[in-house]
N, C-alpha and C positions, 0 to 999 in steps of 0.2 A: 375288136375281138376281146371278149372276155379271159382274164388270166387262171389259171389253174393254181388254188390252193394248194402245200404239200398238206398232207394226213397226217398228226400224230397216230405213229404207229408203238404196240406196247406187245409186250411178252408176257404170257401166259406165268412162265418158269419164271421160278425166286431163288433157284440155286443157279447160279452164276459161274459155280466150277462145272457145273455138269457140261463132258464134254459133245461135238457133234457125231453126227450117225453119218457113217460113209455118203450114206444121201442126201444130207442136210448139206455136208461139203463140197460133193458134187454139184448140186444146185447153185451153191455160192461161184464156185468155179467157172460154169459155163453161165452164170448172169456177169462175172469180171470179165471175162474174155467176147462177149456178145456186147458188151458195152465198150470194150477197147477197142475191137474192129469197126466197130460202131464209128467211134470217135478220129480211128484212124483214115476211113473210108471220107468221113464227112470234110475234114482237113484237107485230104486229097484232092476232093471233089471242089471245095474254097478255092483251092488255088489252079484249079484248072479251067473251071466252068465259063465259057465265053457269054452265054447268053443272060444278060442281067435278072430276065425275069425269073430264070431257073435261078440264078445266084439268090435272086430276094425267099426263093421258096426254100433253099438248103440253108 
């Protein structure tokens, strides 16, 4: 299987104080919390999962 590059990603914006719009934070928000249950479910799932083949796929 081929690996997946990360993307240098860049910003538009050159003021760096300019603060976020309610929905720029919300976005951030539910991508933290979508990615900790994420994380938490996966851990979960580690240490429970009897069947090796499913363990090798999570």
């Amino acid at each position: 299987m081929r690996k997946i590059k990360p993307i240098k990603l860049s910003s538009n914006k050159t003021n760096t104080t300019e603060k976020l719009t309610s929905a720029e934070m919300w976005k951030l928000w539910a991508a933290y919390m979508g990615n900790s249950m994420a994380a938490c479910i996966l851990k979960y799932d580690l240490q429970h999962v009897e069947d090796k083949d499913i363990k090798t796929l999570i």
